[in-house]
C-alpha positions in Angstrom: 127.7 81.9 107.2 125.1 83.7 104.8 122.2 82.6 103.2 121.3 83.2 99.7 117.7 82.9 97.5 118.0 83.1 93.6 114.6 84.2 93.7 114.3 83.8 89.8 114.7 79.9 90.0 113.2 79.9 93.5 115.8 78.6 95.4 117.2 79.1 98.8 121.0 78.5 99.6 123.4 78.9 102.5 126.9 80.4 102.4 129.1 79.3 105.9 131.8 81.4 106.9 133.6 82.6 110.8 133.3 85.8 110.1 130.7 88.3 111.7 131.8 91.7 110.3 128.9 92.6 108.4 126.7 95.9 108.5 123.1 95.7 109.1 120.6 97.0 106.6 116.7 97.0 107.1 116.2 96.1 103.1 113.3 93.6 102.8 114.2 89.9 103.0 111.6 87.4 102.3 110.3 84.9 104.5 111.8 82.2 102.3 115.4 83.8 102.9 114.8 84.4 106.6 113.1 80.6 107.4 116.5 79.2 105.1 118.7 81.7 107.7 116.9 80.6 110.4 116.4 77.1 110.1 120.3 76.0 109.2 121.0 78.6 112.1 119.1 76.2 114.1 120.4 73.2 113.1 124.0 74.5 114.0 123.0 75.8 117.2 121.5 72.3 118.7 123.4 71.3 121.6 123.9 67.3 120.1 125.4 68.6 116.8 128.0 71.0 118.6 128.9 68.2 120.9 129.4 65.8 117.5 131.3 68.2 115.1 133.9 69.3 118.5 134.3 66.1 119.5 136.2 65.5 116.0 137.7 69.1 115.6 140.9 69.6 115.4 143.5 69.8 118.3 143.4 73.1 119.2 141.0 74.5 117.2 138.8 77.1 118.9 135.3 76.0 118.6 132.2 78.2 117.6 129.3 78.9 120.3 126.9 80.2 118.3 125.4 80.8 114.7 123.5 84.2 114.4 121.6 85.7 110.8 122.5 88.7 110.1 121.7 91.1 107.3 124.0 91.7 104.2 124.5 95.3 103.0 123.2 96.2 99.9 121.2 93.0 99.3 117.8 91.9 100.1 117.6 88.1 98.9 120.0 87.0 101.7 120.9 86.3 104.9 124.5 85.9 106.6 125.1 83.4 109.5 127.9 84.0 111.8 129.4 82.0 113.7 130.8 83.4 117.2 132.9 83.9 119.2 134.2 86.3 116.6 138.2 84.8 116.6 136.5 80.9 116.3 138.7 79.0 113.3 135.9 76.1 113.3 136.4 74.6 109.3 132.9 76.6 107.2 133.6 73.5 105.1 133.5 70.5 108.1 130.4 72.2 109.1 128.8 72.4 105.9 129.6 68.8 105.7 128.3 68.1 108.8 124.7 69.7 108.1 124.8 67.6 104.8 125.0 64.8 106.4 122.5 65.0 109.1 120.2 66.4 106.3 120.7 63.1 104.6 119.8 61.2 107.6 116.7 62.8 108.0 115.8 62.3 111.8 115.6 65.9 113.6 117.8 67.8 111.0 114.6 69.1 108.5 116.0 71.5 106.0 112.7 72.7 104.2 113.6 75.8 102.8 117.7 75.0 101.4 118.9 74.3 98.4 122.5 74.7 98.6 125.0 75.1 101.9 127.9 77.0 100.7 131.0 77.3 103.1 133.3 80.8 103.1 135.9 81.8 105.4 136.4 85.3 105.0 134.4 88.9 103.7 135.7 91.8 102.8 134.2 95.2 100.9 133.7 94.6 96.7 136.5 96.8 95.8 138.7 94.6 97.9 138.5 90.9 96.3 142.3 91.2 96.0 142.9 92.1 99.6 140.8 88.8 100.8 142.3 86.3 98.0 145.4 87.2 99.7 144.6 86.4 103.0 142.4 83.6 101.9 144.4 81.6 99.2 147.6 81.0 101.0 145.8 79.2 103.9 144.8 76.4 101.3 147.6 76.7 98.7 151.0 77.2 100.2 153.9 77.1 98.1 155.8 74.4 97.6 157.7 72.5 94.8 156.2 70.1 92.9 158.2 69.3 89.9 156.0 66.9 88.5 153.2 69.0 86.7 151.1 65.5 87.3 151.1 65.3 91.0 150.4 68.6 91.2 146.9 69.1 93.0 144.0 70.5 91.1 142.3 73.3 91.6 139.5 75.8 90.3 137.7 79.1 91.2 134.3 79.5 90.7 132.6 82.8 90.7 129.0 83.7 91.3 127.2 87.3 91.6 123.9 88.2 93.6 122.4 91.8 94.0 125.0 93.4 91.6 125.7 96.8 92.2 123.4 98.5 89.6 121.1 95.4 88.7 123.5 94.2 86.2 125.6 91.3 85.5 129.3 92.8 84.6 130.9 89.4 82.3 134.5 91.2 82.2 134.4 92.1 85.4 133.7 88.9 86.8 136.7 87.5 84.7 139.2 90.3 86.0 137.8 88.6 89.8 138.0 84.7 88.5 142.0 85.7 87.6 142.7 87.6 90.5 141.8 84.7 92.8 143.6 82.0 90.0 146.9 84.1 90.3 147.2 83.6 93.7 147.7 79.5 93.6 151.3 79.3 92.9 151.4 77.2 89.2 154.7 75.5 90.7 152.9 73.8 93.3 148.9 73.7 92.0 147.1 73.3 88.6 143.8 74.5 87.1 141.5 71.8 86.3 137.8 72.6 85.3 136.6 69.3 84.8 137.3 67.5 88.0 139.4 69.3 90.6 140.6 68.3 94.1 140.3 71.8 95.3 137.3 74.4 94.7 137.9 78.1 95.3 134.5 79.3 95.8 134.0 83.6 95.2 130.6 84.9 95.7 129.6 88.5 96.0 126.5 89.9 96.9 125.5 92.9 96.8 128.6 95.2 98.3 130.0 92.4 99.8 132.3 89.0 98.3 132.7 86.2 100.4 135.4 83.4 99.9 136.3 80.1 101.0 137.7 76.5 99.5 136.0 73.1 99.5 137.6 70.2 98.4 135.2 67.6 96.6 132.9 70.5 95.8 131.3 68.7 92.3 131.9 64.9 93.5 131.2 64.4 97.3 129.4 67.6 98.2 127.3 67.9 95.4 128.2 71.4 94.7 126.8 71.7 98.4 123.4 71.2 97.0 121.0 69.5 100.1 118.8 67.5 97.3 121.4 66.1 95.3 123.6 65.2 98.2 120.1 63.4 100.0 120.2 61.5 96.9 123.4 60.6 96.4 123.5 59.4 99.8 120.8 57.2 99.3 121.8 55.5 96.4 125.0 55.1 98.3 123.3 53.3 101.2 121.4 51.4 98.7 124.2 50.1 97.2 126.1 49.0 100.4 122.0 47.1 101.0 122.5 44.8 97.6 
C-alpha cells in the first residue's frame, strides 16, 4: 500500500498493495502525507479489523500481519504501506473495501487526513510497466472464449502520474503505458468500456516507481476509492433502507 498527496488540490490518497520491495529515500514528505500513511496504517493494523477481514478471506489465502509506511524513491508527496509477511496474497482491493466501510461507519475507524484508498498488487521499476502488466493482468483476465462480444466482461485502464521524472507531464507517453496494459486483456474474452466497466485496471506511477492493481466497481460501488464520496453514498443508502 502507498499513500499519495496531490498537494496542488490538497488532497491526501492511499494506494494498497502486498508488495514491500521499495527503496528508501530521506526526500521530505509532509506531515499531511505521513499522518495519511500513518493513520490508514493504523487502521489496518488494529487487532478487531484483522480478525474481521481473515475471518472472511479466502480458503487458503495467506493473511497479512502487518502494514508498514515506507518511502517511495524519487518522490516526496507519498508514502507506501506494505503489507507483510512479504509472500502474503491478502486481496489490496478486499482491504480497501474493508477500510471504506468502517470509514463509513464512523465508530473508531477516523480517517482525517484521506481522500482516496487506492488498492495495487504489484511494483516494479518505470522502465518496466510491461514486465508488471504481464504479471499483473493475467491474474484478473485469463483467457477464455467468449463468443458473444455482449457477455463479454468490461474493462478499462486508468492511468495517473505523480512526481514525473523531470517535473513534467509526458501525454504520449502516458498513452504508449494506457495501451500496453489494454493489450494484455485478451479482446476474445474482455471488452473496453469507458463509460461503466465491470473491471478497472488501475496504473499509477510515481516518481521512479508504477504500481498496478484491478478493482472491480471502481466508479459505482467504491467511489473511485474516494473516503468522502463513499461516506456519502453510504449514507444515502442507509437513508433509503430508513424510509
Amino acid at each position: 500500500m502507498c499513500f499519495f498527496s496531490f498537494r496542488s488540490l490538497l488532497e491526501k490518497s492511499s494506494y494498497f498493495s502486498n508488495q514491500t520491495s521499495l527503496p528508501k529515500q530521506t526526500e521530505y514528505c509532509s506531515t499531511q502525507v505521513i499522518l495519511a500513511a500513518k493513520e490508514s496504517a493504523k487502521v489496518l493494523n488494529d487487532t478487531y479489523f484483522s480478525m474481521s477481514y481473515n475471518a472472511h478471506r479466502i480458503q487458503g489465502e495467506r493473511p497479512f500481519k502487518e502494514a508498514v509506511p515506507m518511502y517511495i524513491d524519487g518522490c516526496d508527496s507519498a508514502l507506501f504501506v506494505a503489507l507483510k509477511p512479504d509472500d502474503t496474497d491478502a486481496s489490496p482491493a478486499l482491504l480497501a473495501k474493508a477500510v471504506l466501510e468502517e470509514a463509513a461507519e464512523g465508530t473508531w475507524a477516523k480517517l482525517q487526513h484521506l481522500c482516496r484508498l487506492i488498492p495495487v498488487e504489484n511494483c516494479a521499476d518505470s522502465a518496466e510497466y510491461e514486465k508488471l502488466a504481464d504479471e499483473v493482468l493475467p491474474l484478473h483476465f485469463p483467457k477464455t472464449e467468449v463468443p458473444d462480444p455482449e457477455k463479454r466482461r468490461t474493462f478499462e485502464v486508468r492511468f495517473e502520474q505523480h512526481c514525473p521524472a523531470g517535473g513534467k507531464h509526458d501525454e504520449q507517453r502516458s498513452k504508449k503505458i494506457v495501451e500496453a496494459f489494454a493489450a494484455r486483456v485478451p479482446e476474445e474474452s474482455y471488452k473496453v468500456d469507458l463509460s461503466n466497466p465491470q473491471s478497472t485496471v488501475l496504473v499509477v506511477e510515481c516518481g521512479k516507481t508504477v504500481f498496478c492493481g484491478v478493482v472491480d466497481d471502481y466508479e459505482g460501488g467504491m467511489k473511485k476509492c474516494n473516503v468522502r464520496e463513499f461516506k456519502k453514498a453510504e449514507k444515502e443508502r442507509h437513508a433509503e433502507r430508513a424510509a
